[in-house]
Residue, then its C-alpha position, 0 to 999 in steps of 0.5 A: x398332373x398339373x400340366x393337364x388344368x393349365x392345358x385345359x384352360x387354354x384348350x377352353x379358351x381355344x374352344x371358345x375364340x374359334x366357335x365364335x370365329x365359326x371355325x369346322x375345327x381347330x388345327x393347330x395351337x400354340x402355347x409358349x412356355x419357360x422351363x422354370x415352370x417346371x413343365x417339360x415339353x414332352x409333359x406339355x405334349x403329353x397333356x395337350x394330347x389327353x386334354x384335346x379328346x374332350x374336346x371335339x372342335x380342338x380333338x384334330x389339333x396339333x401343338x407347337x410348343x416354343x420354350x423361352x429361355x429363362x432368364x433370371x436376376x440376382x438381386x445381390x449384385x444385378x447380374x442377369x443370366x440364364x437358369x433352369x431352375x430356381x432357387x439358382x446360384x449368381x455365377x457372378x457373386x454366388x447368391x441365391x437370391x434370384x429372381x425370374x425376369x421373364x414370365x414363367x406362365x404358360x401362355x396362348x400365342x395363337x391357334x389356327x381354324x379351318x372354317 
């Protein structure tokens, strides 16, 4: 599952940051994603949950997930709009040469500590 590495790292870097804060423990992380990376919020959640037993200072945790919307470029006619998946069709001029134009990375947005 790659969901599992992606969280992971993120977990490291969580880990990281609130031992240098002096943190007792983690109490919540959250993480941003677009649906284009083809994780699922459930896969998301199911991942943190496994990830963060290795990890004593995170092990307590919860996670709150926000999903971005994705938003996607045809490069035929410039049309933005919302798509699911790639490739995707222009509604606009039914090319499927699109493009992603927000991030697709997982990405930390923040995490509180109790210290």
């Amino acid at each position: 599952m790659h969901e599992v590495h992606l969280v992971r790292a993120i977990l490291e870097t969580v880990e990281k940051q609130a031992a240098a804060q002096k943190a007792k423990r983690v109490k919540s992380v959250k993480i941003r994603f677009n649906s284009l990376t083809s994780h699922s919020s459930d896969h998301m959640q199911f991942s943190f949950d496994i990830v963060k037993k290795e990890i004593p200072l995170v092990q307590d945790a919860t996670l709150q997930l926000t999903e971005v919307e994705p938003t996607l470029v045809c490069n035929q006619c410039g049309h933005k709009f919302h798509g699911h998946h790639l490739p995707d069709v222009c509604p606009k001029c039914a090319s499927v040469d699109v493009k992603a134009v927000n991030s697709t990375d997982m990405v930390l947005e923040s995490f509180e500590i109790e210290r």
